[in-house]
Backbone bond lengths (Angstrom), bond angles and torsions (degrees), N, CA, C in turn:
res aa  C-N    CA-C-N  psi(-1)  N-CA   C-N-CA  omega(-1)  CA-C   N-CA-C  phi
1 X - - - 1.462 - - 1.523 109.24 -
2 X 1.314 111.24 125.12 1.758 117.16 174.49 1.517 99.53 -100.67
3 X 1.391 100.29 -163.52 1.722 115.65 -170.31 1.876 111.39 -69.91
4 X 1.629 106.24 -30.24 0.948 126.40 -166.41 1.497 113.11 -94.10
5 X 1.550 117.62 -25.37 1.554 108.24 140.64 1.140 148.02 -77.06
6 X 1.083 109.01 -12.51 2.063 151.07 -176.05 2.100 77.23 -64.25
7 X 1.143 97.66 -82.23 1.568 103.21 179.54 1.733 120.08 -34.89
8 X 1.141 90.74 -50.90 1.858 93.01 171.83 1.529 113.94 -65.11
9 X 1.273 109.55 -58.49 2.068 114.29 159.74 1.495 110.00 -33.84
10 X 1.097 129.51 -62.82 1.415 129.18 -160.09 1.597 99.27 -62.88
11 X 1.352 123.51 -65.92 1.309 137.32 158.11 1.656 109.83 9.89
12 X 2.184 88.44 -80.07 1.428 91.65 172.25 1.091 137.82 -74.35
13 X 1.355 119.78 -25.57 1.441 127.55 174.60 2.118 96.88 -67.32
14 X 1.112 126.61 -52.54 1.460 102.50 174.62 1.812 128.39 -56.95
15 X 1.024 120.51 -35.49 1.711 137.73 143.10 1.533 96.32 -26.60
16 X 1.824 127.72 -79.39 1.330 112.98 169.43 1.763 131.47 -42.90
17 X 1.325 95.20 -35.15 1.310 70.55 163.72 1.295 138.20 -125.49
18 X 1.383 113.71 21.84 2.066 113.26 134.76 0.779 106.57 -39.12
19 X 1.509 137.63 -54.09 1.484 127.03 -165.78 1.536 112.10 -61.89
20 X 1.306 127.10 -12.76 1.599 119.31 -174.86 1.658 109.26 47.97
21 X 1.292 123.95 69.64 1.024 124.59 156.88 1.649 118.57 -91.36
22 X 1.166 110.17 -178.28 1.677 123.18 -166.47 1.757 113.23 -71.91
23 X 1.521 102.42 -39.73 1.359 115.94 166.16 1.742 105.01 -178.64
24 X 1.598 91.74 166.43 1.798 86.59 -168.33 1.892 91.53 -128.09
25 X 1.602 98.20 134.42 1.493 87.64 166.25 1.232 112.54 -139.58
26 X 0.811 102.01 149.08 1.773 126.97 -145.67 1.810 102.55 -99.11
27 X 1.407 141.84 96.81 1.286 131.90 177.81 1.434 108.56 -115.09
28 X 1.949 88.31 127.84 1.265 119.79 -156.83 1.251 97.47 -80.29
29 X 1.443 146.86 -1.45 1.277 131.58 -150.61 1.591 136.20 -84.26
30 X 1.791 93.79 -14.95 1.615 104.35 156.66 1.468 120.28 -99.58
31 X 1.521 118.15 14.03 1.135 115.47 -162.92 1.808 97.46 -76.87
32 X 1.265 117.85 142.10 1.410 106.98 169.53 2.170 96.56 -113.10
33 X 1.304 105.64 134.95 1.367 104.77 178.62 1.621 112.09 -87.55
34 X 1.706 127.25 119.66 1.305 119.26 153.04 1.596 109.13 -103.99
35 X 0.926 126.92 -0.99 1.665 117.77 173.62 1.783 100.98 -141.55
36 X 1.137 100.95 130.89 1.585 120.18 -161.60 1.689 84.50 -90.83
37 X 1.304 140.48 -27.11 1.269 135.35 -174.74 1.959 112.34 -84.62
38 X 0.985 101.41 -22.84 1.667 119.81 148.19 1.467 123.00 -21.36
39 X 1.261 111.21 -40.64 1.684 132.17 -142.75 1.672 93.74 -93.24
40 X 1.544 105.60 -12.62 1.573 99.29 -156.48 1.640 99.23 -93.21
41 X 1.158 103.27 -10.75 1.809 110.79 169.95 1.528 125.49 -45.64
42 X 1.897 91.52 -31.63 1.703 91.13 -176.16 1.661 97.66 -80.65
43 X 1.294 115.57 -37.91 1.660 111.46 -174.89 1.540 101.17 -44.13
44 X 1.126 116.77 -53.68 1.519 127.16 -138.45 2.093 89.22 -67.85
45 X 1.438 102.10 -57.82 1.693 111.07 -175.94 2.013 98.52 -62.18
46 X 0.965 110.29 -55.08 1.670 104.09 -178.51 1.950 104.28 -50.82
47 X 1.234 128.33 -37.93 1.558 124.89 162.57 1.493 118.01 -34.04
48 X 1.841 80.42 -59.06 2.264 103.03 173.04 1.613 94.44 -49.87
49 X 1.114 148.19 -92.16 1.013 165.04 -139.72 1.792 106.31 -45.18
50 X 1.376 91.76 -64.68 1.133 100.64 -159.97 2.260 98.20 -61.57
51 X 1.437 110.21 -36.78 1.322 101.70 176.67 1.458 121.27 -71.79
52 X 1.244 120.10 -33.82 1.785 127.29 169.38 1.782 86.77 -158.64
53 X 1.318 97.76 126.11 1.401 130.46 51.40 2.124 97.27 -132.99
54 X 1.561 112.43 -9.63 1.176 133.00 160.39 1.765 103.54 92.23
55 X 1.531 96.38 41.84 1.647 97.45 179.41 1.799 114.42 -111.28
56 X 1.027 119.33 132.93 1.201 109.49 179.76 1.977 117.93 -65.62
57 X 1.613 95.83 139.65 1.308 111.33 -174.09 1.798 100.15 -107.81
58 X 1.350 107.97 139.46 1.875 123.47 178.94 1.310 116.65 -105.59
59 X 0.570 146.76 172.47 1.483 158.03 -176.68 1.480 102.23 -165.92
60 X 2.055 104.58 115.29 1.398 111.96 -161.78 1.510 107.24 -129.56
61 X 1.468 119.59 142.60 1.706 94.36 166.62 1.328 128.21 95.29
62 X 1.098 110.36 3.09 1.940 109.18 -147.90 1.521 101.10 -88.30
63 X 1.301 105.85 120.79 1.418 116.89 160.20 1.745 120.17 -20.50
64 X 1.482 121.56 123.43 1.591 131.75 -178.92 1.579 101.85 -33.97
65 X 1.221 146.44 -52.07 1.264 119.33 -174.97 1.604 127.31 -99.02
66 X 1.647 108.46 3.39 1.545 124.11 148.47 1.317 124.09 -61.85
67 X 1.484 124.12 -38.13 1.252 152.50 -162.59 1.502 110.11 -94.04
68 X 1.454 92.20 -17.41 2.078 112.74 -177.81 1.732 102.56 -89.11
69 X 1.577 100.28 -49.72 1.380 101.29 168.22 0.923 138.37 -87.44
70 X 1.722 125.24 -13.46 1.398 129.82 165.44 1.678 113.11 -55.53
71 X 1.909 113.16 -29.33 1.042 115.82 -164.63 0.862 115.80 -86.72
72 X 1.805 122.12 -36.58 1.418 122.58 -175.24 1.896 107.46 -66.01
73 X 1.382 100.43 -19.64 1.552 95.83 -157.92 1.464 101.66 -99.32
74 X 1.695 121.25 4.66 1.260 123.61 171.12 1.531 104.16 38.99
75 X 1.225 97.97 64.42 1.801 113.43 177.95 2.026 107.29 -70.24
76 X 1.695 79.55 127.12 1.721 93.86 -175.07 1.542 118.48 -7.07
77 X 1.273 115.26 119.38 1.843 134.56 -175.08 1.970 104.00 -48.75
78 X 1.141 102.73 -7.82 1.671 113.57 -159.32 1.957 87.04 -101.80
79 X 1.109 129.46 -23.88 1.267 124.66 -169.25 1.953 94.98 -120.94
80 X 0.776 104.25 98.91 1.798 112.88 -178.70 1.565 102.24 -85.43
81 X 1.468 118.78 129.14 1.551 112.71 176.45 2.047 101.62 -103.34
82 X 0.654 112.41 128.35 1.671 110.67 163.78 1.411 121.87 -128.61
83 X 1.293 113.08 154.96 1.671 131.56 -152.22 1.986 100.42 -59.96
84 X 0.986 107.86 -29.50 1.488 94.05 -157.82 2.056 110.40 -141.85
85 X 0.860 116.46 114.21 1.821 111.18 179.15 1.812 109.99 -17.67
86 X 1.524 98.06 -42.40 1.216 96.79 165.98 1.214 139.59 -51.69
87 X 1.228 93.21 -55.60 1.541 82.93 177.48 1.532 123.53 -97.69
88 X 1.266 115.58 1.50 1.603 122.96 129.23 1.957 128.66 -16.54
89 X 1.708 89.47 -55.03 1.200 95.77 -170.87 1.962 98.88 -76.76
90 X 1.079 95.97 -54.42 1.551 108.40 -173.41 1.761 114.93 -44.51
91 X 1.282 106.98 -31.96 1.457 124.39 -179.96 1.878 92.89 -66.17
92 X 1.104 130.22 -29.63 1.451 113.73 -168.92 1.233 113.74 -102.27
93 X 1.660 95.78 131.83 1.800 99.23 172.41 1.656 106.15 -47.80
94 X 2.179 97.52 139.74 1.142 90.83 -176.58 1.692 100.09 -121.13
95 X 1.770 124.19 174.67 1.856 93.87 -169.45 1.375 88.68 68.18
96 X 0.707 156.27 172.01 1.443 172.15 66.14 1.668 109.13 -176.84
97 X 1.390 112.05 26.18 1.927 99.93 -169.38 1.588 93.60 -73.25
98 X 1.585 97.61 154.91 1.547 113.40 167.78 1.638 125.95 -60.11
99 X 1.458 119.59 135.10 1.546 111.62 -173.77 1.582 99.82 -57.37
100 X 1.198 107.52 145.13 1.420 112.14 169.39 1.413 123.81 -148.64
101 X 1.351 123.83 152.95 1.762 116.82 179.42 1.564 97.77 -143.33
102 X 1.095 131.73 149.10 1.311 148.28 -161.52 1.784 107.25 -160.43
103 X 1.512 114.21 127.56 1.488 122.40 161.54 1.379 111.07 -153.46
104 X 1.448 94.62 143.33 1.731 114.88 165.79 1.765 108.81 -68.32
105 X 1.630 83.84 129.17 1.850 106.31 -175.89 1.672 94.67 -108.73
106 X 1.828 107.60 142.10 1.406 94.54 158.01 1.736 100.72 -98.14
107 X 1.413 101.07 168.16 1.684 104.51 179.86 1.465 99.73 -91.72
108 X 1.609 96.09 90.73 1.680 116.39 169.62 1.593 109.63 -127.96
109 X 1.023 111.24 178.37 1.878 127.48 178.90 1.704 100.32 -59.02
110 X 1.250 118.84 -51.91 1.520 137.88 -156.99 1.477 88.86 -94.88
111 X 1.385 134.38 45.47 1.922 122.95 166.84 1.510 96.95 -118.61
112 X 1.259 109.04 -10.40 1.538 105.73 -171.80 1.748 91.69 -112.57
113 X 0.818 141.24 21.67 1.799 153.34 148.58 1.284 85.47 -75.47
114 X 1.349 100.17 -96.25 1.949 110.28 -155.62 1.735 94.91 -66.47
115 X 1.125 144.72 18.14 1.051 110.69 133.37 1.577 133.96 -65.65
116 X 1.558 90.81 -41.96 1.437 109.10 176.45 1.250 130.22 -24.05
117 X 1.536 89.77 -63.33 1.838 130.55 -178.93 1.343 104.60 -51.33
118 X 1.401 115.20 -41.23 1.677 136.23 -164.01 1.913 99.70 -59.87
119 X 1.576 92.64 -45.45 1.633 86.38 -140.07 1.910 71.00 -112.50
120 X 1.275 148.99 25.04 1.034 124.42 131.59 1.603 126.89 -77.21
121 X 1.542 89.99 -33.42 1.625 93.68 175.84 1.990 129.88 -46.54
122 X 1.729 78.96 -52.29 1.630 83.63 -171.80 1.746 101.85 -79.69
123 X 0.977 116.08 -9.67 2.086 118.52 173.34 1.248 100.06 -51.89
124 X 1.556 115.24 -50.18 1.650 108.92 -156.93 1.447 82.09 -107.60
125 X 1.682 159.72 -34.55 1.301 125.96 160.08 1.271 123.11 -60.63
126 X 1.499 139.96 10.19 1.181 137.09 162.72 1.680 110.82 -116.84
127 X 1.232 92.27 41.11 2.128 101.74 -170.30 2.279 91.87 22.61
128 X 0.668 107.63 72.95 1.715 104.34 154.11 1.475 105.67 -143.73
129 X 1.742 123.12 35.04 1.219 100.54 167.17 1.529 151.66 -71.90
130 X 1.396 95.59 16.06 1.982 106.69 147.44 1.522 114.16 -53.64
131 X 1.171 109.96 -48.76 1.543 88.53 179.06 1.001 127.56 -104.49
132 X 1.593 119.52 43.64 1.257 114.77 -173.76 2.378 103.27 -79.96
133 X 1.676 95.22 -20.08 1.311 70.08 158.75 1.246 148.84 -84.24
134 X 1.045 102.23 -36.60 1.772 122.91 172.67 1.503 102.24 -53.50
135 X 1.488 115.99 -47.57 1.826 92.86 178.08 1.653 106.76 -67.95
136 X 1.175 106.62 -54.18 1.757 96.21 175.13 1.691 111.63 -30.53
137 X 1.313 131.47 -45.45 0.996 134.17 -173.57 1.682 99.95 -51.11
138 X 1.431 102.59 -60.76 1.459 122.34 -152.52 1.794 122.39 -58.17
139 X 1.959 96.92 -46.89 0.636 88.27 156.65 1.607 155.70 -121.24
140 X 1.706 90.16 27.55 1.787 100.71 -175.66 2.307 88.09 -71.69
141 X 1.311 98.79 -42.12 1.854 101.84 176.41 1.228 120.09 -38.59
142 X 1.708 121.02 -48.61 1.282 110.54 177.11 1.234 121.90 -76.04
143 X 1.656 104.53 -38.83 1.423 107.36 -179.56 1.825 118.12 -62.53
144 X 1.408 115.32 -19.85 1.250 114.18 -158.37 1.935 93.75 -84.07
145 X 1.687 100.49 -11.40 1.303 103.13 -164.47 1.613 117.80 -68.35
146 X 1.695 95.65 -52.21 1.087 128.70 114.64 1.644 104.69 37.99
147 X 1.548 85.30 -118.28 1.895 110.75 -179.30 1.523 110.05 -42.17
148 X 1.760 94.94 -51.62 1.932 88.95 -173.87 1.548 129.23 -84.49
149 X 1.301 95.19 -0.57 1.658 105.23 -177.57 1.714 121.50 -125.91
150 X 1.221 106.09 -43.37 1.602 103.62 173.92 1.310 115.84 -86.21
151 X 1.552 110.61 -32.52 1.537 107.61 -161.17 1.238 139.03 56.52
152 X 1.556 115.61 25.90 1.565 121.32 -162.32 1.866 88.68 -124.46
153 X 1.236 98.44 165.05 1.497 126.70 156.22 1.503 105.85 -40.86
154 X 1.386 118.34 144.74 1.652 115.79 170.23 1.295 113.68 -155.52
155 X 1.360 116.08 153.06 1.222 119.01 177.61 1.541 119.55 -113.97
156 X 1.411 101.72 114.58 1.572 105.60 177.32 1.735 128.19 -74.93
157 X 1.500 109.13 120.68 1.901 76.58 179.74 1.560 99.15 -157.23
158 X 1.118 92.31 141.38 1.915 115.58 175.45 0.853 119.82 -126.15
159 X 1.601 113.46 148.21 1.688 127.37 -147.26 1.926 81.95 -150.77
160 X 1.506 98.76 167.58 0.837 126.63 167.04 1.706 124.24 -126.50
161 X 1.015 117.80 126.18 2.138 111.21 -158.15 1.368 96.08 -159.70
162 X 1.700 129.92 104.52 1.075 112.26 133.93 1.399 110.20 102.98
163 X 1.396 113.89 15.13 1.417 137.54 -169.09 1.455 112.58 66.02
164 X 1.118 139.33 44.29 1.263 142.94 -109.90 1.951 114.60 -178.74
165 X 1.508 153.51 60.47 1.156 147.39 -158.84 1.355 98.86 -87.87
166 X 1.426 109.79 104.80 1.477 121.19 158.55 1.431 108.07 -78.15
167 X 1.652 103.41 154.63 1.276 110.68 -166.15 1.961 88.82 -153.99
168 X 1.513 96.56 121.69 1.968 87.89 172.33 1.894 83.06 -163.27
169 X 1.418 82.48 148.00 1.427 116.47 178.09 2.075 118.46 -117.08
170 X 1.237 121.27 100.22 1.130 144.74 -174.98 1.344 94.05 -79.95
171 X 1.929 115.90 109.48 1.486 112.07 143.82 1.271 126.94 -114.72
172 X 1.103 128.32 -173.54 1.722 125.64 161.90 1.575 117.81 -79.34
173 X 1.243 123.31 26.53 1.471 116.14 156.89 1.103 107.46 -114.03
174 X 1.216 106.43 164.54 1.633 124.56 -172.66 1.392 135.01 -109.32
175 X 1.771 96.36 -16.10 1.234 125.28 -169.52 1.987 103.70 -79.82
176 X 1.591 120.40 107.79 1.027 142.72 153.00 1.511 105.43 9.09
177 X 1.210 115.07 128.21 2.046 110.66 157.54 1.982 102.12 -81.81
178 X 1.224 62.72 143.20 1.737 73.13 169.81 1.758 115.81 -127.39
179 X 1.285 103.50 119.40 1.548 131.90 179.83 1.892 88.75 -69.04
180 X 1.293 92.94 108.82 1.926 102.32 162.95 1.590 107.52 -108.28
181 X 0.705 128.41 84.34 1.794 144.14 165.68 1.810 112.90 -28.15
182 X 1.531 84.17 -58.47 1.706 107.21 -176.98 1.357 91.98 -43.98
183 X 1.592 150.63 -76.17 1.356 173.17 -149.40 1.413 98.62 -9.20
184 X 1.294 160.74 81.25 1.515 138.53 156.18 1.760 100.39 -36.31
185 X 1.647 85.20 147.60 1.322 93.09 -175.06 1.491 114.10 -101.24
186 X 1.654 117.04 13.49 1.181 119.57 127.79 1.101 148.77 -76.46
187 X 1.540 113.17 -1.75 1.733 109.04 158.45 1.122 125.10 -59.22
188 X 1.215 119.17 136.20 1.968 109.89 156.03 1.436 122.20 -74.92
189 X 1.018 109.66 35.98 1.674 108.18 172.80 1.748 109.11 -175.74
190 X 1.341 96.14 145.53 1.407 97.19 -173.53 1.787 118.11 90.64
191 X 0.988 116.48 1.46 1.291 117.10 178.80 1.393 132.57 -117.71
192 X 1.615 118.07 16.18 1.391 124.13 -139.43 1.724 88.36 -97.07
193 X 1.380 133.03 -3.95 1.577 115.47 -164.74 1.630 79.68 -123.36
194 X 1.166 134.42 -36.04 1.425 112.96 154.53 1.676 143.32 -22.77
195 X 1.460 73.51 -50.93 1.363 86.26 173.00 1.775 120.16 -80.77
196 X 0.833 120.95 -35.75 1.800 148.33 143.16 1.523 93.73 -22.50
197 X 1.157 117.40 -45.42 1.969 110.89 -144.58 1.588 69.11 -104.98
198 X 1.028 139.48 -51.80 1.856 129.43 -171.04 1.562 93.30 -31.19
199 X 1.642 97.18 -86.59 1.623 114.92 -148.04 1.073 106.13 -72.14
200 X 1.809 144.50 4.34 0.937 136.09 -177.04 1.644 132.14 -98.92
201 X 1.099 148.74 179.95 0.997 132.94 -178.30 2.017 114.60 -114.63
202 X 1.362 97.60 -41.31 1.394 110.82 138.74 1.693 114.90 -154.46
203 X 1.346 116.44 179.63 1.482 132.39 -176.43 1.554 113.97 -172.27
204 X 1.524 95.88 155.66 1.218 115.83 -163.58 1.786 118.30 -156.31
205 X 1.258 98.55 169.15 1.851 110.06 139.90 1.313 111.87 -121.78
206 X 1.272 84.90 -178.19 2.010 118.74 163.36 1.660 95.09 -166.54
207 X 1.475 97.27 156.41 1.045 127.84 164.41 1.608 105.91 -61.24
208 X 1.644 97.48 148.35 1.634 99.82 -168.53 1.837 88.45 -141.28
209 X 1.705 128.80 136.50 1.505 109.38 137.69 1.131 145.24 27.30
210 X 1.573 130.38 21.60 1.569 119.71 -141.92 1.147 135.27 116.74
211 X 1.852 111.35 -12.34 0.940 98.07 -166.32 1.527 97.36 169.92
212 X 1.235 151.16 -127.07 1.610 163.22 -166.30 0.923 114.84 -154.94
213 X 1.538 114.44 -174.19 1.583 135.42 -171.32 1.638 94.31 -159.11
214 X 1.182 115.66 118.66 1.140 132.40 141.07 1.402 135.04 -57.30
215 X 1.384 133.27 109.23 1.623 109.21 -176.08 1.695 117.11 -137.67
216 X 0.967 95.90 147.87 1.857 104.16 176.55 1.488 118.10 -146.82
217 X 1.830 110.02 132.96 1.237 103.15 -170.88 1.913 93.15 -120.78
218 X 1.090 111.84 145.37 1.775 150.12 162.94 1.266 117.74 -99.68
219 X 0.924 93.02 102.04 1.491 121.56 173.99 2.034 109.91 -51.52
220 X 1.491 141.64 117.18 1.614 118.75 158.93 1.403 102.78 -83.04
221 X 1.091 76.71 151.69 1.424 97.47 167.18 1.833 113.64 -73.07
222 X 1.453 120.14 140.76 1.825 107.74 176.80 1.004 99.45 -74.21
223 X 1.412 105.18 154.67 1.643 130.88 161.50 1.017 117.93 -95.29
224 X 1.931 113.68 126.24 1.228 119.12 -177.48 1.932 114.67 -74.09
């Protein structure tokens, strides 16, 4: 792998994680290394990871002089490499997937209602009803974004990870959100990821299949 496949990897490994899966592991075992500076691709996506979608990423397998340099360079404590797929798998809590709820929105007036409904429900079935406003905030914003800008089908979905309520909305456009700062937050328009960047703790995209990922993370509060 050179600099210029490192780029194609990252690609796919971000594609993995639109999908919000449980964890992704990565086996190094056909990888052949021509650029040792290559290697820093997995750091860079395990960073992605660890902020949304918050699943742990492995690094398995790696060819004797990948495995020479992963070691000397004591590559970030957040990306763990181990000898064999096996024990890749074995390394991950198992039983343990994150609560989660997910539904298809059409891009209508009424998607940012039942979003509402969505993310009050699981607040008080996941006892975090502190934020049942701030997700209401969060996600009637993306979804409303949604309706007025992509116009596609979307999928709403919230998880719970890590003391932590992720919240991201998947549509079929592709075209970037754009954070407008300038926005008074007395306009009615133009202000909906503003408000996103207020109540949130962080947010984002990635590229998705077709289209994007919307994302926002909420902070819980600890329990005494």
């Amino acid at each position: 792998m050179d600099v210029k496949g490192a780029n194609a990897v990252r690609s796919a490994l971000i594609q993995c994680l639109a999908a919000q899966p449980e964890a992704v592991l990565i086996d190094l075992s056909g990888m052949r290394l021509a650029d040792p500076s290559a290697l820093s691709i997995f750091v860079a996506v395990a960073r992605q990871a660890e902020q949304w979608p918050a699943v742990p990423l492995v690094l398995c397998a790696p060819q004797a002089d990948a495995a020479e340099i992963l070691r000397l360079r004591s590559m970030d404590r957040r990306l763990p490499v181990l000898p064999s797929l096996a024990d890749a798998v074995r390394s991950l809590p198992l039983g343990s997937a994150a609560p989660s709820v997910s539904e298809d929105l059409l891009p209508v007036v009424g998607a940012g209602r039942r979003a509402r409904e969505l993310a009050t429900e699981v607040c008080f079935q996941w006892d975090v009803p502190e934020l049942v406003g701030p997700a209401c905030t969060v996600v009637t914003e993306l979804v409303n974004n949604v309706v007025a800008h992509a116009n596609t089908m979307m999928t709403l979905r919230l998880s719970l990870r890590d003391r932590y309520l992720h919240i991201a909305v998947r549509d079929g456009s592709t075209d970037e959100p754009v954070l407008r700062r300038e926005v008074s937050f007395t306009s009615l328009s133009g202000r909906g990821l503003a408000l996103v960047d207020a109540v949130s703790q962080h947010w984002g995209s990635l590229p998705a299949e077709g289209g994007k990922v919307v994302w926002a993370v909420l902070g819980v509060a600890p329990r005494r």
